[in-house]
C-alpha positions as CSV (number, residue, x, y, z in Angstrom):
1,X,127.6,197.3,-91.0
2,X,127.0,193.8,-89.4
3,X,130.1,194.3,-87.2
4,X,129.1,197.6,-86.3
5,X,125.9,196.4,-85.2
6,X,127.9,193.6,-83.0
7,X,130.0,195.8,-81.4
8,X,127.1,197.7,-80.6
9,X,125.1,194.3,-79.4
10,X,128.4,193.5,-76.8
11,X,128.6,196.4,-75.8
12,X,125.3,196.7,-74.8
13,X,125.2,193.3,-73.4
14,X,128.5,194.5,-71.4
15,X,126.7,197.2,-69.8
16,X,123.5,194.9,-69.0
17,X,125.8,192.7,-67.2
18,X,128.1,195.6,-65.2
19,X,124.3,197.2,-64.5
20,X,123.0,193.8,-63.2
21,X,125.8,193.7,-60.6
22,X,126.0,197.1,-60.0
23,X,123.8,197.0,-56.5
24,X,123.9,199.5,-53.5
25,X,126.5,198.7,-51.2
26,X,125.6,199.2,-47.7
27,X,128.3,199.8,-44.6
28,X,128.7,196.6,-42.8
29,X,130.6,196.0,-39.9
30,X,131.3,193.1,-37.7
31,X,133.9,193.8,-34.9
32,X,135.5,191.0,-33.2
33,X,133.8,189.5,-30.2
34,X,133.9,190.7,-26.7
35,X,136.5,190.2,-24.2
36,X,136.0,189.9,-20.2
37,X,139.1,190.7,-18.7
38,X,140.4,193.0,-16.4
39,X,140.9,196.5,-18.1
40,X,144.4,197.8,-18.8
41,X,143.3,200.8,-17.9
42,X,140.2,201.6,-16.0
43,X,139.1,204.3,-18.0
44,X,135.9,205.1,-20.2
45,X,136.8,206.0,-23.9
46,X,134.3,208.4,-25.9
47,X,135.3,207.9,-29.4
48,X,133.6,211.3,-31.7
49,X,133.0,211.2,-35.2
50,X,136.4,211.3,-37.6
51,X,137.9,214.8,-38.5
52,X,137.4,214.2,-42.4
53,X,140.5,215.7,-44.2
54,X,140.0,213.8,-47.7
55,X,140.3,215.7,-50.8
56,X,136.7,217.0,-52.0
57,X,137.4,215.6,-55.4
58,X,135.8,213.3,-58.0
59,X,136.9,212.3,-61.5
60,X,134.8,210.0,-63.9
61,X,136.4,209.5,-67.2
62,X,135.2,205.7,-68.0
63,X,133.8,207.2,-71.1
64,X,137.4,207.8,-72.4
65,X,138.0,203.7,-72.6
66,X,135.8,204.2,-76.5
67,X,138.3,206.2,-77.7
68,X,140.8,204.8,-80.1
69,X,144.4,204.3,-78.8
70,X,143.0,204.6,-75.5
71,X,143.6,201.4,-73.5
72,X,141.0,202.0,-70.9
73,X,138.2,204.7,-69.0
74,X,138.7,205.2,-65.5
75,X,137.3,207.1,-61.8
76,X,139.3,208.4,-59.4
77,X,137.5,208.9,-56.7
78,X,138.4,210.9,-53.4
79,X,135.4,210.4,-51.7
80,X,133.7,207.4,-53.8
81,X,130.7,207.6,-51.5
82,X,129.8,210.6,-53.1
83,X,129.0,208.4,-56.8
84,X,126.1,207.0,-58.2
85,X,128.0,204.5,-59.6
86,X,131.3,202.6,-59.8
87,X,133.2,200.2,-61.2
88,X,131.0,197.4,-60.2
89,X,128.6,198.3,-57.8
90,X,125.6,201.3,-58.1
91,X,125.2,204.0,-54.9
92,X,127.5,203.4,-51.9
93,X,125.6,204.1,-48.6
94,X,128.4,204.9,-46.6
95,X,128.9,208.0,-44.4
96,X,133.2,207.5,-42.9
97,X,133.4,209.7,-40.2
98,X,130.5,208.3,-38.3
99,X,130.6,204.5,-39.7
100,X,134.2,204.0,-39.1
101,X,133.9,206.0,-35.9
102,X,131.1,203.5,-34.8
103,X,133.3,200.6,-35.6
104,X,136.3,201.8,-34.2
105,X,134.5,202.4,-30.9
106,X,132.8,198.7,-31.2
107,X,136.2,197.1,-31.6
108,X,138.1,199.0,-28.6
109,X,135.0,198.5,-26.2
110,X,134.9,195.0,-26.9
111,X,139.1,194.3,-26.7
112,X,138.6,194.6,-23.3
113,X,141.5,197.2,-22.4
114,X,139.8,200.0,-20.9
115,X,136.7,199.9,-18.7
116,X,134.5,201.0,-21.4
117,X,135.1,202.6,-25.4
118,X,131.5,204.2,-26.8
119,X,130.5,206.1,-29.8
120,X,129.4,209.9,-28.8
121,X,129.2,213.5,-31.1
122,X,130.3,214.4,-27.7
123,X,134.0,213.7,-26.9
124,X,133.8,215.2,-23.3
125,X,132.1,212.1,-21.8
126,X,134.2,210.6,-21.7
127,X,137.4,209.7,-19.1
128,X,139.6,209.9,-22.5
129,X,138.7,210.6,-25.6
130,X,139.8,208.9,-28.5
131,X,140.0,211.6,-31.8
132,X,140.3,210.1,-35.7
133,X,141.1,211.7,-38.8
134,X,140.3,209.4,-42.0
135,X,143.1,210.8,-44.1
136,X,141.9,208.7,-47.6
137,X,139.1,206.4,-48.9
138,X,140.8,207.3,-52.5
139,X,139.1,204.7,-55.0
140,X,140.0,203.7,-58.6
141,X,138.8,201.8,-60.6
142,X,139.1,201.0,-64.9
143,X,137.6,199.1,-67.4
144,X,139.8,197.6,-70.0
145,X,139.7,198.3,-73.7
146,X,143.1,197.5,-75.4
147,X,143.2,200.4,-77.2
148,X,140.4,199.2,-79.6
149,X,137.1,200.8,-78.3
150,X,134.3,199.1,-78.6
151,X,135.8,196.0,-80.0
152,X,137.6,195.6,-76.6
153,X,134.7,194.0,-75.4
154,X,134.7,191.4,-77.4
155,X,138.4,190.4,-75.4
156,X,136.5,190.6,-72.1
157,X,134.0,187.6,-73.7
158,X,136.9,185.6,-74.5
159,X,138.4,185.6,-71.2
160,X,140.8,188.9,-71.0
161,X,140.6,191.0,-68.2
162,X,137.8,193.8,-67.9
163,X,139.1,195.9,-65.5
164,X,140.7,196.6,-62.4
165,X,139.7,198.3,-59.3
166,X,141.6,199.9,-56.0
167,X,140.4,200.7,-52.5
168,X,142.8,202.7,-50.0
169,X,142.0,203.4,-46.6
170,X,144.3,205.8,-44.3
171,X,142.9,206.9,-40.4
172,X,145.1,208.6,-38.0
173,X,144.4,208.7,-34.4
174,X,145.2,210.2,-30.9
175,X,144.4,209.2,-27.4
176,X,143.7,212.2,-25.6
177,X,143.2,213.0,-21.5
178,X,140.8,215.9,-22.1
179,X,141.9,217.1,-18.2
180,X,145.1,217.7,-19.7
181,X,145.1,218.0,-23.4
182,X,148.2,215.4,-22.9
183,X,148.8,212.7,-25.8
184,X,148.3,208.9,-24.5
185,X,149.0,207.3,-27.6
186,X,148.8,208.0,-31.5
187,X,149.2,206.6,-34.6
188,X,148.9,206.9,-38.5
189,X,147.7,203.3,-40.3
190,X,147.2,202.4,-44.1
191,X,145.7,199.5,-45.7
192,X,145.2,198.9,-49.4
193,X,143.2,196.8,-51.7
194,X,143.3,196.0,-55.6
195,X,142.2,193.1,-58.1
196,X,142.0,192.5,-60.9
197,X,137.9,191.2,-62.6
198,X,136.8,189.4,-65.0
199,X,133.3,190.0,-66.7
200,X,131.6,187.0,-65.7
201,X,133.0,187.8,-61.9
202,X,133.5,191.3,-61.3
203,X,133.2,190.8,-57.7
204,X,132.6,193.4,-54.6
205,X,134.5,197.1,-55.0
206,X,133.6,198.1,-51.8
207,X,136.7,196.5,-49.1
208,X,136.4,200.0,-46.9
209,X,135.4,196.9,-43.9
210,X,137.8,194.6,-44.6
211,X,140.6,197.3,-44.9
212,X,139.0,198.7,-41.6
213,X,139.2,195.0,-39.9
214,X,142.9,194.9,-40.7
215,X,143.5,198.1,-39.4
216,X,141.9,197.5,-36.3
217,X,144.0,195.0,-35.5
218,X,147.0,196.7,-35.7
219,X,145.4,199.3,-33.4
220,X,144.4,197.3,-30.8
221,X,147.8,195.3,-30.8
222,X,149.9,199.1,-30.3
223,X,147.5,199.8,-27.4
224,X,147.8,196.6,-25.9
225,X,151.5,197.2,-25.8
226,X,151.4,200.7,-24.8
227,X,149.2,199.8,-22.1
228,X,150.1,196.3,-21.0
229,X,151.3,196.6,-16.8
C-alpha cells in the first residue's frame, strides 16, 4: 500500500511539474534585418495568406504510457495548434497560414531583392505575387515509461529520460506574374526538429520559428541566385 501511495505521490508531483511549465506559447518572429541595396528586381511582391493543405487530424494517446508493457503515451499531432496541451507547453497561439505568411513577407521585404515584399489577403496588389502552401506542422511528442506505468516515473527522478518531442515544418512556394499566370521561381523546403528532455529541463516544444528561420534562408539564397544579373 505504501508504494502504491508513492507512485501515486510521483506521479502527481510529475504532472505538477509538466503543468508548471506547460505555458501558452505565443508566435514569435524576428526576421533578419533590412538590406539597402539596389533591388534585383524592381518589382513589388504581395505575399497572401498560405493555402493550408495539412491533414485535419489529431491523436492524443499519452494516457496509454500507464499501461503495463507499454513503454510510453504519445500525440501526434497534424495541426498541434489545435491542442490545449502538449508535451511540454499548455495552448499554442499560433494561426500558420497568416503567421508564417507575415514572416515570410518580413524576410523577403527586408533581403532587399525586389523593390518591395508585403503581407496582403489580397494577392492582386501586387507587381508579383508570391503564393505558399504549408504542406506540414506534424508534431510528436512522448513521455517515457519503460514499460512499468507508474513506476516509470520514478526513472525520470533519477535522471532517465522523460520523453521526447518532434517538430516538422514543410512550405512550398511559387513566384507568380499575375499578368501572365507564368512561374518565376518555386520551391518545396523541409526542416525538422527533435530532442530528447529531461524532467527537471523539459525545455520549449514549440521550434515552428526557428524551423521557419532556417527555411528562410534557404529561400532567400535560391532567389538570390535566380535573380542575381
Amino acid at each position: 500500500m505504501k508504494k502504491i501511495l508513492m507512485l501515486l505521490i510521483l506521479s502527481i508531483f510529475a504532472a505538477l511539474i509538466f503543468s508548471g511549465c506547460a505555458q501558452q506559447r505565443v508566435w514569435s518572429y524576428k526576421a533578419d534585418p533590412y538590406v539597402r541595396t539596389e533591388p534585383l528586381v524592381n518589382k513589388s511582391v504581395a505575399v497572401p495568406p498560405l493555402a493550408d493543405n495539412r491533414i485535419n487530424e489529431n491523436h492524443n494517446l499519452v494516457g496509454l504510457m500507464y499501461i503495463p508493457i507499454i513503454p510510453y503515451g504519445w500525440m501526434n499531432l497534424n495541426t498541434p495548434e489545435g491542442g490545449q496541451q502538449h508535451i511540454s507547453s499548455g495552448l499554442w497561439l499560433f494561426k500558420p497560414p497568416e503567421d508564417l505568411a507575415k514572416a515570410v513577407a518580413e524576410e523577403i521585404n527586408n533581403s532587399g531583392i525586389f523593390k518591395e515584399a508585403f503581407f496582403t489577403n489580397r494577392a492582386s496588389e501586387g507587381e508579383l505575387s508570391l503564393k505558399g502552401n504549408v504542406k506540414s506542422t506534424f508534431y510528436n511528442g512522448k513521455l517515457l515509461s519503460y514499460c512499468i506505468s507508474f513506476a516509470g516515473v520514478y526513472l525520470w527522478f533519477i535522471g532517465l529520460p522523460a520523453g521526447t518531442y518532434e517538430n516538422n515544418l514543410e512550405i512550398s512556394f511559387e513566384l507568380v506574374e499575375p499578368s501572365t499566370g507564368k512561374v518565376l521561381w518555386n520551391g518545396t523546403y523541409k526542416k525538422d526538429y527533435s530532442k530528447v528532455f529531461w524532467i527537471y529541463a523539459p525545455g520549449a516544444d514549440f521550434r515552428y520559428d526557428q524551423l521557419l528561420k532556417e527555411i528562410m534562408k534557404d529561400v532567400i539564397q535560391s532567389l538570390k541566385s535566380k535573380f542575381a544579373k
